[in-house]
N, C-alpha and C positions, 0 to 999 in steps of 0.2 A: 741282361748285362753281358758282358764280353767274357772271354775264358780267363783273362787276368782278372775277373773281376770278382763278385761274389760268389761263392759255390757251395758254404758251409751252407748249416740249416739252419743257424743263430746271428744274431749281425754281431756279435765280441768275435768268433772264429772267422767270421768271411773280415773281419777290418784286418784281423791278422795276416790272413791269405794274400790279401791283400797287398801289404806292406812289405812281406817276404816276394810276392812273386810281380811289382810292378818295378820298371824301369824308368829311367826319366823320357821324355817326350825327346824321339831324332838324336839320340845320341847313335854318332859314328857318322858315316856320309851316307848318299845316297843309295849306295848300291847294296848296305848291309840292312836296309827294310826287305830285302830278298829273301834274306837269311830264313829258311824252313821255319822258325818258331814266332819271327814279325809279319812274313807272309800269311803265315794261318792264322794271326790274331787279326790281319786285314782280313782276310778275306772271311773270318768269321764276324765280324763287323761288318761287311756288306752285305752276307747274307742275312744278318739281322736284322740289317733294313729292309731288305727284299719281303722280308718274311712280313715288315708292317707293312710295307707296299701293298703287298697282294690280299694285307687282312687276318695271314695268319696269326694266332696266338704267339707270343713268344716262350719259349718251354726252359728257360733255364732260370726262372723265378716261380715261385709260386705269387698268388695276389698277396697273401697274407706276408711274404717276406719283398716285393716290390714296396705296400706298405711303408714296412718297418726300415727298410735301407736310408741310412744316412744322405743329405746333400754333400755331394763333396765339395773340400776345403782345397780351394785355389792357392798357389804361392804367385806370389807378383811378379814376373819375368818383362821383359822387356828386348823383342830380337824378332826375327822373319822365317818362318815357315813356309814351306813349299809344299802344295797342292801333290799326293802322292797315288794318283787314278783319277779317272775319270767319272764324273756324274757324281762327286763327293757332293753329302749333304753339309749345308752348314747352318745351325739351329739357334732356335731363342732361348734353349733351355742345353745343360746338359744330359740330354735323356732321348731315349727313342722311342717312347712313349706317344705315339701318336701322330700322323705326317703334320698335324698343326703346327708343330714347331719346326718345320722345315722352310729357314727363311729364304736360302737360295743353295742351286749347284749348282759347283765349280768344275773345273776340267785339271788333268794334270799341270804340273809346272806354277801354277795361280799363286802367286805370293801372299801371304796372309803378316800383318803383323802382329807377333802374337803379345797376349800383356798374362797372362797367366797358366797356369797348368795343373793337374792336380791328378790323382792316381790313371784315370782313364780319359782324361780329357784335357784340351789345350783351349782357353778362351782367349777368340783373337777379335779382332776390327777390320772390318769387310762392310766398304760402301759407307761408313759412319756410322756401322751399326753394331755392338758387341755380340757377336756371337760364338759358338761353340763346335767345334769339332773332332770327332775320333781320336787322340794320340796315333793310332796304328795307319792311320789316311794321309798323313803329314812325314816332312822330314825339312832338316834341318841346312840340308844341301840342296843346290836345285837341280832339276834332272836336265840330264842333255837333250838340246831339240832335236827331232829326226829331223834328218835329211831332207830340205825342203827344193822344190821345184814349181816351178811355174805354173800358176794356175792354167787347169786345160782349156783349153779352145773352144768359144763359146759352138763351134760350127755355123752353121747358115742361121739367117735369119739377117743379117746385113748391120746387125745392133753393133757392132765393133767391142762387144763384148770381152773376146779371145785376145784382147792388145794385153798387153803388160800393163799393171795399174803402178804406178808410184807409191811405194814405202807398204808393198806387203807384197807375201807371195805365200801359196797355199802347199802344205806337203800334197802329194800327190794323194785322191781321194782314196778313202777305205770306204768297203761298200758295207753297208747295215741291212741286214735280213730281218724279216720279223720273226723274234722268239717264240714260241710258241707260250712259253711260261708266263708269259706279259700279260697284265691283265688286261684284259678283255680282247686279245687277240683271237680266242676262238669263237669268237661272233664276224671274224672275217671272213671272206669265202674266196678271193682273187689275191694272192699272198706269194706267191714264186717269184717277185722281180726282187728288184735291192735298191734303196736310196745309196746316195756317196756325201762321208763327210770330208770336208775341208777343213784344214785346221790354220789361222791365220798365223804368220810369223813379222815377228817385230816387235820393237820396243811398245807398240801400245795395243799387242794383243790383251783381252778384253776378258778372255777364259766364260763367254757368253755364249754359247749356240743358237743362232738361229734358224729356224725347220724356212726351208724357201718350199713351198708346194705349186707346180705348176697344173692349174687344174686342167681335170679332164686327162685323155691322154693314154688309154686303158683300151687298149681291143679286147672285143667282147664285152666288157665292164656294162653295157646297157642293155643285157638279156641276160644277167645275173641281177640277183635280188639282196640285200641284209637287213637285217632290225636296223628300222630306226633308232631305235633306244634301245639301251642293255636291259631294260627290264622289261622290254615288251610293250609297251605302254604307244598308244598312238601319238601320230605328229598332231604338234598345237596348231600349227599355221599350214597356209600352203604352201608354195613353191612347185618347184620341179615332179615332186609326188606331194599331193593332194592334202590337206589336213583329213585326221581320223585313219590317215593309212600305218598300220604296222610295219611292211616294207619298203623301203626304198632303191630304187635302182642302185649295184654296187658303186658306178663312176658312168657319169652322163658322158656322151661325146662332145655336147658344148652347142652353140649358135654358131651362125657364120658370120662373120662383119661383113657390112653393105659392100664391101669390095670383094668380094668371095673367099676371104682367108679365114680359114676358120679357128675361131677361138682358140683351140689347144696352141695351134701353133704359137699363137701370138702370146701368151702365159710362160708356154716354157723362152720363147726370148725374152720377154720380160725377164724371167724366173734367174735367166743367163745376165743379164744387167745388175739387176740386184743383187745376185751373187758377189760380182768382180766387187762390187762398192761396197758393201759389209766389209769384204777381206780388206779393201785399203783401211774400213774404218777398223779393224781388229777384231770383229768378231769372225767365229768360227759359224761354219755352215753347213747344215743337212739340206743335200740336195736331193728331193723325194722323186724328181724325174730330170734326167737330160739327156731325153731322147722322142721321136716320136711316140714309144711306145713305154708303156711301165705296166708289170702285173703287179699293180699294191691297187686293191680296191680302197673305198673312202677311209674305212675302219683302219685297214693298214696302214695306211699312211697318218693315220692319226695316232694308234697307237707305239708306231714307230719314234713320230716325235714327243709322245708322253713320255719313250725312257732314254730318248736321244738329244734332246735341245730342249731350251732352258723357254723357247717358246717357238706357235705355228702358224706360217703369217700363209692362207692359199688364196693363190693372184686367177681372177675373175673378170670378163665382161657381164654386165646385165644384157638380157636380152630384145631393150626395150631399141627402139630406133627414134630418140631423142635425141642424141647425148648429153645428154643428162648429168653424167659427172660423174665423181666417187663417191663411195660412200663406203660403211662397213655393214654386215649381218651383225645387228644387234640381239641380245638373247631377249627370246619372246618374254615380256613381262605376265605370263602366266603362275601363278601359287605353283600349281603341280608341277609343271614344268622345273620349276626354279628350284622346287624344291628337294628332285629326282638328282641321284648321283650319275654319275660326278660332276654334273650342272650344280648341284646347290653349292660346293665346296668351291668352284671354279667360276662363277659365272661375273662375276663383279670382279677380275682379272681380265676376261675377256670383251668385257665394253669396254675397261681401262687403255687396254692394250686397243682396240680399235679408234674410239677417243685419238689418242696421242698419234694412228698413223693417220687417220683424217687432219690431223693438226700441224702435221708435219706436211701433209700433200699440199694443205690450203697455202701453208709457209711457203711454199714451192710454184704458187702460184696457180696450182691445178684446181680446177673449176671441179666445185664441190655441189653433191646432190643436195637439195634440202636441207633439213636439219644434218645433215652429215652422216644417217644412220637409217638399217630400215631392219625392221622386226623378224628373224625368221628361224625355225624349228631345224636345225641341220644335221646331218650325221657326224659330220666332222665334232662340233659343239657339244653333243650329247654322248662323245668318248672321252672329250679331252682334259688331261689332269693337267696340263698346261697353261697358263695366257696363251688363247688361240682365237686365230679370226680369220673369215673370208671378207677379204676386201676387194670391193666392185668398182673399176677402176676406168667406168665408161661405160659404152652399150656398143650396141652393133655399128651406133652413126659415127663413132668417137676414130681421132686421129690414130693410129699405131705405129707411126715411123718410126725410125732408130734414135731421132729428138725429142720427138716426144717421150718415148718408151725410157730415154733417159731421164726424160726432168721427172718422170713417176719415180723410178730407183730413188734420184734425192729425195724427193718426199718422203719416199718409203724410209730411208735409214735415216732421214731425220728424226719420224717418229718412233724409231727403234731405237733411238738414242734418247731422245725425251721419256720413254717407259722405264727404260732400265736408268735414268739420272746420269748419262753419260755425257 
């Protein structure tokens, strides 16, 4: 529980506690949740969750008085709360007992409307769905937007990227480091560059992140090695490295398309198209590369978008010289596999989410692989806590122009709009 919350060793002394030391939910305006004593109730609140994130125990209950703590008794309110930090969880329960109940996160400013409240918690309605969030993560005012500017300049690649989109524009990006604290970031090994997020402004920001991964893109990355999987355990399929191998290359250099441009390039303009079009459509964006070069190996880059974006879509040619079409990397239907964390807990997310961008490209007109989907054992997949997908969006024989590279973006945010019900 939170510092306002239980602390006796009885639950009659902690209801007391209780009742003398909670406040009502954003009382005052925005800028008095700063105040030293709502700061530290926040900020002990997200380390609380960090602490279920990463697995730790929580230390301020015992089992036996977790047990015995009352459900708290909601009062019926009716009014709009403001999203008050970033990556706030919002849950099916009032509890942090467990990441199962983490239905979605939100980003600062995200308006919630709230229908109840009760010593530590505000229940509100988000996307049609009742749920529940911190008292200390909210407030009652809404915070001022920074200072927003132009989204930057796709650079080369001729995608017309860099123009001005109509009805959004990006604060200038902040760049995301991998933490070291994050789980499973010390199974990275290629870790010194930085993704940039963008944050969408306008009336229909969406308070969504989506992780844009331009695959490949890593000097050196393919005479470095990392676990396949966090527990060691060999790859199910083949691909790129071999079923039965422990290692995998950190980040491959790519294929070259029949015209000699090689795959990275052609991902990160992609990567630069889809960007500008999310921001018109109001989500916010992790850009994991936008440049030739990025030191985030597979790992980092995934586990960047596990504590950064609410999902990770990394843009891919196949290597075959058909063209063949799109598809997604579907999670191998193997027991063991499926059943390996954080695949077991994520993996029926991550068809979903591929599902809906195949469904969105086909909507788009884009000439679709097969069944839409092909089987395969990934690095990316086997870190990610996310809805995460590598989507194959051609092969070597396939068009790349700045028109075609744009009718892929629509598809792509079409299907990123069918996932989230936007």
């Amino acid at each position: 529980m939170r510092k306002c919350g239980i602390k006796a060793a009885n639950v009659l002394a902690a209801i007391c506690m209780s009742a003398v030391l909670m406040s009502g939910c954003g009382q005052g305006d925005y800028q008095k949740l700063e105040t030293s004593s709502a700061a530290e109730q926040r900020d002990e609140a997200e380390e609380e969750e960090k602490r279920e994130e990463d697995g730790q125990p929580e230390t301020s209950l015992n089992d036996r008085e977790k047990a015995m703590a009352p459900a708290p008794v909601f009062t019926d309110v009716s009014d709009t709360v403001y999203v008050a930090g970033n990556q706030v969880r919002l849950r099916t329960a009032p509890s942090t007992e467990g990441s199962s109940t983490v239905a979605a996160m939100v980003n600062s400013g995200t308006p919630l409307s709230r229908t109840g409240v009760s010593d530590e918690w505000c229940r509100v309605s988000y996307n049609g769905q009742t749920l529940y969030v911190h008292k200390s993560l909210v407030s009652t005012q809404q915070p001022k937007p920074q200072e927003s500017a132009p989204a930057q300049a796709a650079g080369s690649g001729g995608t017309g990227a860099g123009q001005a989109v109509s009805g959004a524009q990006a604060a200038n990006g902040s760049q995301v480091t991998l933490d070291s604290g994050w789980k499973y970031a010390e199974y990275s090994a290629i870790k010194s560059g930085a993704a940039t997020l963008y944050r969408a402004e306008g009336a229909n920001r969406k308070g969504i992140t989506v992780c844009v991964n331009a695959g490949h893109g890593t000097s050196g990355g393919g005479s470095v090695k990392t676990k396949c999987h966090p527990d060691g355990t060999p790859k199910v399929t083949g691909g790129t490295t071999g079923a039965g191998a422990t290692e995998a290359i950190a980040v491959s250099s790519g294929m070259t398309f029949s015209d000699g441009t090689p795959e990275a390039k052609v991902t990160l303009a992609m990567a630069k198209v889809f960007k500008e079009k999310l921001l018109a459509e109001g989500y916010d964006v992790l850009m994991i590369r936008e440049s030739d070069d990025v030191q985030l190996d597979n790992i980092a880059r995934t586990v960047i978008a596990n504590n950064r974006a609410d999902c990770h879509i990394a843009l891919h040619w196949d290597s075959t010289t058909s063209d063949k079409g799109a598809f997604y990397m579907s999670v191998p239907n193997v027991a063991s596999y499926r059943a390996m964390e954080p695949v077991a807990s994520n993996w029926q997310k991550h068809n979903a989410l591929g599902e809906s961008l195949v469904t969105g490209l086909r909507g788009a007109g884009v000439k679709i692989f097969s069944g839409g989907s092909m089987e395969m054992d990934l690095t990316q997949t086997s870190y990610s806590t996310v809805p995460s997908i590598d989507i194959e969006l051609g092969d070597k024989a396939s068009d790349h122009s700045a028109g075609t590279l744009d009718v892929l973006a629509s598809g792509l945010v079409a299907g990123v709009n069918q996932y989230f019900g936007q």
